[in-house]
N, C-alpha and C positions, 0 to 999 in steps of 0.2 A: 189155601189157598188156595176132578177136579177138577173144579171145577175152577173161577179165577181169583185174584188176589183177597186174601181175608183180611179186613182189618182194615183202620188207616194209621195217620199222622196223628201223634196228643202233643199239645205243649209246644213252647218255643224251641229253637234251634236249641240252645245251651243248656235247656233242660236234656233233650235229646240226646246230645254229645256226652251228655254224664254217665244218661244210663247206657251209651256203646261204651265207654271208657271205663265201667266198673271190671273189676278182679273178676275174667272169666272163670270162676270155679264153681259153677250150679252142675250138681250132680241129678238133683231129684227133680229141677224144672230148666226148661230150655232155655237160654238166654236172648232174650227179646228185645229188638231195634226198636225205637220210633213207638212205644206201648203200645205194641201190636201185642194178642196174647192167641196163641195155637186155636183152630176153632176143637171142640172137642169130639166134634164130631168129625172132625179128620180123621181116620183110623184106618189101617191096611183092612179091617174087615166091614170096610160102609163103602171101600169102595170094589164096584164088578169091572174086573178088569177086561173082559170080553177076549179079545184077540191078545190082548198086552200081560196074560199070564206070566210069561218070563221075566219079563221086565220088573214084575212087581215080587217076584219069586228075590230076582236081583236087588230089590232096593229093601226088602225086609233081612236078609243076608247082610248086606252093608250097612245094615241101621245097628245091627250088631255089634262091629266088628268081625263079621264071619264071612264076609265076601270081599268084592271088587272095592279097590279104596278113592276111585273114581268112575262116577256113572253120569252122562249125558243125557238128559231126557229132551228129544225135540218135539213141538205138537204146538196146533196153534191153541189161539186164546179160547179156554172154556172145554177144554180135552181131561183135565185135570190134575194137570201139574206141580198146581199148587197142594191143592189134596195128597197126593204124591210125597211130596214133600214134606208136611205138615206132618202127616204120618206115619214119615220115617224120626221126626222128632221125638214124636209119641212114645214109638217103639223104642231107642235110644234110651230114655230115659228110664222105661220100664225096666230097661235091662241096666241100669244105675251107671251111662255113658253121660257124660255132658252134650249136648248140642244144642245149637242157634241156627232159628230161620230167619235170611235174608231176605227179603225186597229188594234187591239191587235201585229199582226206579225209584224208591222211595227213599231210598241212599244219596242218591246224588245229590243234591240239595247241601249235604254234610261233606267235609273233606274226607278223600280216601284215607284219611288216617285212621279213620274207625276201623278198618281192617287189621289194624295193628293187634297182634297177641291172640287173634284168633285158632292161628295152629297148636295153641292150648287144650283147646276142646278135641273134643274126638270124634265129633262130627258135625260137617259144614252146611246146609242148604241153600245156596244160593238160586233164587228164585229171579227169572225175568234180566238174567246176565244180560243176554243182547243189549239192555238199554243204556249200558255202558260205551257199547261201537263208537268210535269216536270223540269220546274224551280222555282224551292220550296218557293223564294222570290217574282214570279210573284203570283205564287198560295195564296200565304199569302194574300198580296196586297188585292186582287181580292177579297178572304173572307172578308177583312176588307171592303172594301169599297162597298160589299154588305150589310152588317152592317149599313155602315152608311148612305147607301139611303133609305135602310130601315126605321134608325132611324128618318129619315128625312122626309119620307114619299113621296120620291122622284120615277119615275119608271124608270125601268130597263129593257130593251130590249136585248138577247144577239141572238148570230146567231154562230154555228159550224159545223162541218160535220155529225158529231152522235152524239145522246141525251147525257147528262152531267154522266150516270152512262157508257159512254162508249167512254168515252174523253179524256181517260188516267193520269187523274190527282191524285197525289198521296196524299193528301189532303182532306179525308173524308169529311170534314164539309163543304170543299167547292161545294164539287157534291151531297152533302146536300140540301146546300143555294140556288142552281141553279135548283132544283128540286122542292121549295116549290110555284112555280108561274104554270101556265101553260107552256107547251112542247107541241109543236107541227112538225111533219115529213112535209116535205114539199112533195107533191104530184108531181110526173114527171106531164107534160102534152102530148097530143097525138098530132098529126099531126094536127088534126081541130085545137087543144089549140095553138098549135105553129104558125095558120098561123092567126089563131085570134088575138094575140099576138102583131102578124108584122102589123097589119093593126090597132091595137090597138096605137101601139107607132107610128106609121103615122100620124095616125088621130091627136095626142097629139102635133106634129107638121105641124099641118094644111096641110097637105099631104095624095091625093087622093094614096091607094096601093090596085089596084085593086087584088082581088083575085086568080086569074089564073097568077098574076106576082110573090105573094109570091107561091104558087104552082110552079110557073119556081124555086123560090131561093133554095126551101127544093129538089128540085130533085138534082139542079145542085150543094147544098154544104152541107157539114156536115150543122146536121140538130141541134146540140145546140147553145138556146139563145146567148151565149155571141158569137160565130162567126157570126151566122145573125146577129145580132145587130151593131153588127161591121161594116159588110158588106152595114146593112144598113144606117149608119152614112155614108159613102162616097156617096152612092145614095144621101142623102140628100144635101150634099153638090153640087154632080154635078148636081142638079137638079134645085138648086138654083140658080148657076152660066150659065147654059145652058138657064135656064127656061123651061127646059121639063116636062113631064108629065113619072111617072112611070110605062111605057108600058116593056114588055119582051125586043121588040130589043134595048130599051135605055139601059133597065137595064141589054142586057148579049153588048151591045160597052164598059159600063163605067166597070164591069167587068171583061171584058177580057183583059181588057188594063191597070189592075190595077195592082202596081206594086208587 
């Protein structure tokens, strides 16, 4: 999800509702809303965390069971959150935990009952919370079933645009609840972060990105993650089908020809 949200919507509502409603017990694979499925190149090591070392020291700790049993991630859209998150799913299950990444926004649509049974698992991702702020029946939900990961001793991961006292939720106790773990801002990164980044997520795909080619990408495109990343998913793919090498003039043919 880092960049932003992976995945979408499959299928009617009541298909949906089935697969939130089956027997949360996947040990070996995440349990997935809405047939969304983890992207795999999510991973604590595709992504450079620049300034936000800590944080991410914190969230692979917690992906465990070996750290904070609640972490607040705030940062706006396309910081990598989602990534973030997804990653700590990864790592979860490597470690033979069960967990499930939410889409909060792509939840609503569904009654909050899908949250039901969730403090089963042993760990939570809730992605893109804010978009619950005022829907009084999400906002309940969401209190209660911090309760009961809590109770459970289960961890909780959430990820929104601004810290919980500025999320808009009308629900005191829930911007309470989501306050008693660590909050963390997510740090921009600078031009060296961003092209470390690209050569980061290369690398994660056994692909040489020389540095004067992502230097070509940040001149020649908007310079946030989620459009390089993009950008650089079709590189990967013509690259594989060409068998080229990621030099400038490959990378402004496949480019410029893109539709």
């Amino acid at each position: 999800m880092s960049g932003p949200g992976d995945g979408g919507p499959g299928g009617g509502v009541a298909v949906e509702a089935r697969v939130l409603l089956q027997p949360l017990t996947m040990n070996s694979n995440p349990q997935l809303p809405l047939g969304l499925a983890l992207k795999d190149s999510a991973r604590f090591e595709s992504y450079f965390p620049g300034l936000n070392g800590e944080l991410v020291q914190h969230l692979q700790l917690a992906a465990t069971g070996n750290g904070e049993r609640l972490v607040y991630i705030a940062g706006l859209s396309g910081m990598g959150k989602t990534h973030l998150l997804q990653a700590a799913c990864h790592s979860a299950s490597r470690a033979g935990r069960s967990a499930s990444y939410l889409p909060v926004r792509e939840l609503l649509e569904l009654a909050p009952v899908v949250l039901e049974d969730l403090e089963q698992l042993d760990l939570i991702c809730l992605d893109d919370v804010s978009a619950a702020a005022g829907h009084t029946d999400w906002e309940t939900a969401l209190f209660d079933l911090f309760n009961r990961v809590r109770a459970a001793d289960g961890t909780l991961l959430v990820a929104a645009e601004q810290r919980p006292d500025q999320s808009g939720f009308g629900l005191p106790d829930l911007v309470s609840r989501l306050g008693w773990g660590l909050t963390y801002s997510l740090k921009p990164l600078g031009d060296e972060d961003v092209i470390a980044s690209l050569v980061c997520r290369a690398r994660g795909r056994g692909l040489d990105l020389p540095e004067e080619t992502a230097q070509f990408m940040l001149r020649r495109f908007p310079r946030d993650l989620p459009t390089l990343f993009a950008l650089f998913d079709t590189l990967d793919t013509a690259s594989l089908i060409e068998q080229r090498r990621l030099t400038i003039p490959f990378v402004k043919s496949v480019l410029d020809n893109k539709p």
